[in-house]
Z-matrix of the N, CA and C atoms (Angstrom, degrees):
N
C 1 1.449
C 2 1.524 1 109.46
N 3 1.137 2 114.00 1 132.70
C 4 1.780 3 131.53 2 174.17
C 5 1.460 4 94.05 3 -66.60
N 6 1.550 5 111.43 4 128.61
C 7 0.962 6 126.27 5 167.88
C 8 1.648 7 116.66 6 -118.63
N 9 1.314 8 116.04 7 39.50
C 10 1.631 9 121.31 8 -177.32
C 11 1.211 10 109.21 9 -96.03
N 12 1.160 11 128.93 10 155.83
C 13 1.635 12 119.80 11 150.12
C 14 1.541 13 125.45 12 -136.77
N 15 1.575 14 100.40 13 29.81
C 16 1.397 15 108.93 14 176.57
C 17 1.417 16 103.80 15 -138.27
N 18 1.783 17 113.52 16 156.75
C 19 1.462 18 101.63 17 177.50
C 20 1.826 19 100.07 18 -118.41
N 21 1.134 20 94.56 19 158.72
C 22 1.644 21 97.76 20 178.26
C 23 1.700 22 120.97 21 -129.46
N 24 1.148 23 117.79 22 83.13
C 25 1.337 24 102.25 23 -164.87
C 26 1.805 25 105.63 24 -90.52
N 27 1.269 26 118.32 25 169.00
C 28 1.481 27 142.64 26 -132.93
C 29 1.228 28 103.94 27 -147.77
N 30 1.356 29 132.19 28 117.19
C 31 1.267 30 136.43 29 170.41
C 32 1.268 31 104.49 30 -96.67
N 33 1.248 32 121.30 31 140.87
C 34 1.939 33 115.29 32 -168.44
C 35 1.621 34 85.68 33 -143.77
N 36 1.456 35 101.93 34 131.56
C 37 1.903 36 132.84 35 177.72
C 38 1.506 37 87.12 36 -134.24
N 39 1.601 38 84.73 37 122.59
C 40 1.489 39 124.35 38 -179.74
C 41 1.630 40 101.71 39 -107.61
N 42 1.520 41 142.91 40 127.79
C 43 1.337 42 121.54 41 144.99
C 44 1.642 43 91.92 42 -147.40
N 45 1.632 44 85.69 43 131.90
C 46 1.535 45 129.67 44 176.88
C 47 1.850 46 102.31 45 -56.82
N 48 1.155 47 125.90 46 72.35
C 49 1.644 48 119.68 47 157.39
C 50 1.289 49 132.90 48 -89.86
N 51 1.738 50 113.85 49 22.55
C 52 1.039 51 136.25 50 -162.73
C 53 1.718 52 113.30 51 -64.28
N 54 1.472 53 98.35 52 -40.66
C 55 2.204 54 131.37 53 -155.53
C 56 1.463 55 100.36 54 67.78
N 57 1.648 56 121.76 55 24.47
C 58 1.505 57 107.29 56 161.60
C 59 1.587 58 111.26 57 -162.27
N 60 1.094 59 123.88 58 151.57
C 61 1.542 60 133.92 59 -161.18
C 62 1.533 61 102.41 60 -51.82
N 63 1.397 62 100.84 61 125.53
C 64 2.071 63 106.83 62 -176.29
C 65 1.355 64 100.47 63 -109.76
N 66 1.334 65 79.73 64 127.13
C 67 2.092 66 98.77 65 -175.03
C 68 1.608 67 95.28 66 -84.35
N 69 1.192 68 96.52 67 111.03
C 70 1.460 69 96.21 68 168.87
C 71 1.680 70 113.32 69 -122.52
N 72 1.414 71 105.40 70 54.25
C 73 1.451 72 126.90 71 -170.68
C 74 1.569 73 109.80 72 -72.84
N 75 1.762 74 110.03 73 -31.01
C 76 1.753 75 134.32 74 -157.21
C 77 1.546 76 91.53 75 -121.12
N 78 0.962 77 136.44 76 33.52
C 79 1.137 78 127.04 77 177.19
C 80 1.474 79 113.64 78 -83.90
N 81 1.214 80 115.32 79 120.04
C 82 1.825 81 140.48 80 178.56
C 83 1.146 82 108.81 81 -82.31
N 84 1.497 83 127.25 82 120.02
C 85 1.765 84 124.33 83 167.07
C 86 1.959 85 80.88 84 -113.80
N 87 1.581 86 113.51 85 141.37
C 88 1.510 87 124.71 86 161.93
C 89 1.430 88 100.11 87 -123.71
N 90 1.097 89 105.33 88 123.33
C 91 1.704 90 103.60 89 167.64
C 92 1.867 91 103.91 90 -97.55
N 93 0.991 92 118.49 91 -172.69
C 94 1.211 93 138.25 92 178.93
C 95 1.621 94 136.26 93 177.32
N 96 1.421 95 126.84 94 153.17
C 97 1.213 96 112.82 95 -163.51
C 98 1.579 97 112.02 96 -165.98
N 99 1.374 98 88.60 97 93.65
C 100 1.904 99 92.33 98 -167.95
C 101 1.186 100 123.28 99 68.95
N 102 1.646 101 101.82 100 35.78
C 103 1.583 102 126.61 101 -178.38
C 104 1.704 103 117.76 102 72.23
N 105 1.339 104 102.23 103 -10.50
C 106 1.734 105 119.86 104 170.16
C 107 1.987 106 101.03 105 -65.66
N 108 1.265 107 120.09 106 140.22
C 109 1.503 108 131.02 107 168.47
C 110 1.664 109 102.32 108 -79.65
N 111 1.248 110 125.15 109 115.71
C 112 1.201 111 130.41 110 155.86
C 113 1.141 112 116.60 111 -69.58
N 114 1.502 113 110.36 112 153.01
C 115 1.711 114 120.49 113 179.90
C 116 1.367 115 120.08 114 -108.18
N 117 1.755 116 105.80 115 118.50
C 118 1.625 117 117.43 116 -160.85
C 119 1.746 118 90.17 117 -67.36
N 120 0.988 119 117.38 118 135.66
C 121 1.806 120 133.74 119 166.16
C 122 2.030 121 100.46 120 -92.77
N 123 0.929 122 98.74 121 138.20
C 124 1.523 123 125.75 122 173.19
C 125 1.018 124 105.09 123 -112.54
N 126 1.377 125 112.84 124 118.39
C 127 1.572 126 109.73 125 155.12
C 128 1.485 127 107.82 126 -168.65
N 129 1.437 128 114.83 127 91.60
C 130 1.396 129 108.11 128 -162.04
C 131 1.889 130 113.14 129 -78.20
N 132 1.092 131 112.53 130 -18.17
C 133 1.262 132 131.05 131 157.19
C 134 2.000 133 123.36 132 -39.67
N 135 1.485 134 92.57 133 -18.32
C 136 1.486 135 95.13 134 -158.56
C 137 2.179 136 81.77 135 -137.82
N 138 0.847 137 113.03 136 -50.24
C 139 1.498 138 122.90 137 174.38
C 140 1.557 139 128.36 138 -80.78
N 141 1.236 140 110.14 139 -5.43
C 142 1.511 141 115.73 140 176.07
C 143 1.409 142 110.81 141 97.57
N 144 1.658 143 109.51 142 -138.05
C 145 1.902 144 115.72 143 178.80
C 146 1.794 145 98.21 144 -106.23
N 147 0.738 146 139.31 145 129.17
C 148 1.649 147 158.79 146 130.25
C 149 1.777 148 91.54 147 -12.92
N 150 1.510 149 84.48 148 142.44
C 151 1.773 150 93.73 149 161.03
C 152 1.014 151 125.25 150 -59.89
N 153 1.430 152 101.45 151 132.02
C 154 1.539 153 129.63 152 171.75
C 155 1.813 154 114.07 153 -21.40
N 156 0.810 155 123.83 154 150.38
C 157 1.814 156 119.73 155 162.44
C 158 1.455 157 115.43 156 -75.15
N 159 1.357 158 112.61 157 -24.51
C 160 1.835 159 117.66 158 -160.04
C 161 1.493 160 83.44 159 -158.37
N 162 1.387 161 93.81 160 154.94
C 163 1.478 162 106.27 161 153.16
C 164 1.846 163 112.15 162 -140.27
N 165 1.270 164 110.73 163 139.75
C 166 1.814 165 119.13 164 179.41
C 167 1.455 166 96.31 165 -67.75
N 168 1.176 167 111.41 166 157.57
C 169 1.902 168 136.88 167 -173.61
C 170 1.619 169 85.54 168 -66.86
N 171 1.792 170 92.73 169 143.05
C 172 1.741 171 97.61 170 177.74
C 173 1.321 172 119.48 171 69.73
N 174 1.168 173 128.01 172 -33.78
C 175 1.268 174 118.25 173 174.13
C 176 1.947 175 135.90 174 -92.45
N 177 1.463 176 114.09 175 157.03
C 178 1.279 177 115.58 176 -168.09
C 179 1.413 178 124.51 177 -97.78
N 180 1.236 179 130.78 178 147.14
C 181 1.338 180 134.52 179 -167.04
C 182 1.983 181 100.22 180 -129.60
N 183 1.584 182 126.42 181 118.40
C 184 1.158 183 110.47 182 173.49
C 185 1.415 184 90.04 183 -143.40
N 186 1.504 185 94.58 184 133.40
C 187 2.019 186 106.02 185 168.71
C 188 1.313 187 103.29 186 -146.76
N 189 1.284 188 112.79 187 -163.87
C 190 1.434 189 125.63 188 172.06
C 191 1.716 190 118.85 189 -138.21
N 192 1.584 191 79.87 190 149.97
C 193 1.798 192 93.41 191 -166.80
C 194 1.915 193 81.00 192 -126.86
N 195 1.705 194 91.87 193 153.58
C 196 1.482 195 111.80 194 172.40
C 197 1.206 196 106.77 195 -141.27
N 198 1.731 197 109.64 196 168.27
C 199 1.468 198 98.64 197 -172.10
C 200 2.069 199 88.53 198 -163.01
N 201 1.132 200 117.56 199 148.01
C 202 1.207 201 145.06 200 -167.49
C 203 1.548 202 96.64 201 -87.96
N 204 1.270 203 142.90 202 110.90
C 205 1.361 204 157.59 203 -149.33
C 206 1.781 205 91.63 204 -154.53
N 207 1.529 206 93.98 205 143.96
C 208 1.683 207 127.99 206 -179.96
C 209 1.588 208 90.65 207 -88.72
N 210 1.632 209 138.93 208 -41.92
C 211 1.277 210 129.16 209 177.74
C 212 1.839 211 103.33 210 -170.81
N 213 1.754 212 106.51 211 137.98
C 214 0.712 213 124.63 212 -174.61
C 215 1.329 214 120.32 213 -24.99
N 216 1.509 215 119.60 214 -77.75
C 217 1.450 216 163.68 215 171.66
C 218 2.055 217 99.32 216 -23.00
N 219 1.158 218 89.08 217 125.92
C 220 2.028 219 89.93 218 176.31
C 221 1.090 220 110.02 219 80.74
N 222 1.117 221 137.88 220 9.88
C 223 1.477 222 135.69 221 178.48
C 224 1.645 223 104.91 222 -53.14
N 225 1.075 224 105.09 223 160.14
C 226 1.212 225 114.88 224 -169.58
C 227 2.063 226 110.76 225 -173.61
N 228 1.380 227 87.07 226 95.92
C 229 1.888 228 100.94 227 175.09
C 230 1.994 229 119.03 228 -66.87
N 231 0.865 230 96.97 229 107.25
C 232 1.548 231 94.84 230 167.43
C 233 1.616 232 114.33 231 -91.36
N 234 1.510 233 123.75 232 123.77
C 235 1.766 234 118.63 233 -164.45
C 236 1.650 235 84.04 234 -114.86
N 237 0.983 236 142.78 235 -159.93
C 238 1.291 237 168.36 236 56.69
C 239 1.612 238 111.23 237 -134.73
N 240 1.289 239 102.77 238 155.00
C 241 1.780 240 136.79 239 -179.48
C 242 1.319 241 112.41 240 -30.17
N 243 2.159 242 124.88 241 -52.73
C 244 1.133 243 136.24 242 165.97
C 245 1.682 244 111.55 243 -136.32
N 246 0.971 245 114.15 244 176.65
C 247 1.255 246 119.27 245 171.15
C 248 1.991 247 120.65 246 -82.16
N 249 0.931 248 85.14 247 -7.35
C 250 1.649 249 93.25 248 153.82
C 251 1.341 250 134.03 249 -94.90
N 252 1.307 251 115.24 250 9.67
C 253 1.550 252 116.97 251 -155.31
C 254 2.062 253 94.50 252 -136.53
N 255 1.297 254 93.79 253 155.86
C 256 1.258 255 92.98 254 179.56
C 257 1.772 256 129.85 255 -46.15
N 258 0.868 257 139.28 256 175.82
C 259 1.531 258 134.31 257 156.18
C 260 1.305 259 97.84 258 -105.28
N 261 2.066 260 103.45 259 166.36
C 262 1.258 261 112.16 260 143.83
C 263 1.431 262 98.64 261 -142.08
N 264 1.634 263 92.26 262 150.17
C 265 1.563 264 120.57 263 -149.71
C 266 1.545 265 83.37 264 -119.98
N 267 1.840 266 85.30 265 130.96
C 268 1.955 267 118.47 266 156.32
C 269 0.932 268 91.98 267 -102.45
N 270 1.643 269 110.09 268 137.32
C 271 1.411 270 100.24 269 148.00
C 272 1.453 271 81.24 270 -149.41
N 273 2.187 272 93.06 271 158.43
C 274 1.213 273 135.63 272 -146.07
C 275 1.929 274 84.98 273 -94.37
């Protein structure tokens, strides 16, 4: 059972400065919230298209991700490429 009662949605800007096509097939969003794991919500109906699989050199990728949070305050995004690979962490 979901125990959140707030929603938090996330604007995510992607740009490819790689000089070669970025597989972003494994791509990890972690939310978090006072060390609690927030729960990513799906709903492309209400959120648009989900990230891209790849992106071409130079070019930009922007959508939105949301996630089911116990309280606004401390948020904190975990991104990385796969789940084997490092993160990098926003936090609010």
């Amino acid at each position: 059972m979901n125990s959140f009662t707030h929603f938090l949605e996330v604007h995510v800007t992607i740009v490819n400065r790689t000089g070669k096509r970025l597989d972003l097939s494994h791509l990890v969003f972690d939310g978090l919230t006072s060390g609690k794991a927030a729960d990513g919500v799906h709903d492309p109906g209400k959120l648009g298209p989900s990230a891209p699989t790849s992106l071409a050199t130079g070019k930009t990728a922007t959508f939105r991700i949301t996630f089911g949070v116990q309280q606004r305050k401390g948020f904190e995004l975990r991104v990385s490429l796969s789940p084997s690979r490092n993160a990098v962490v926003f936090a609010d």
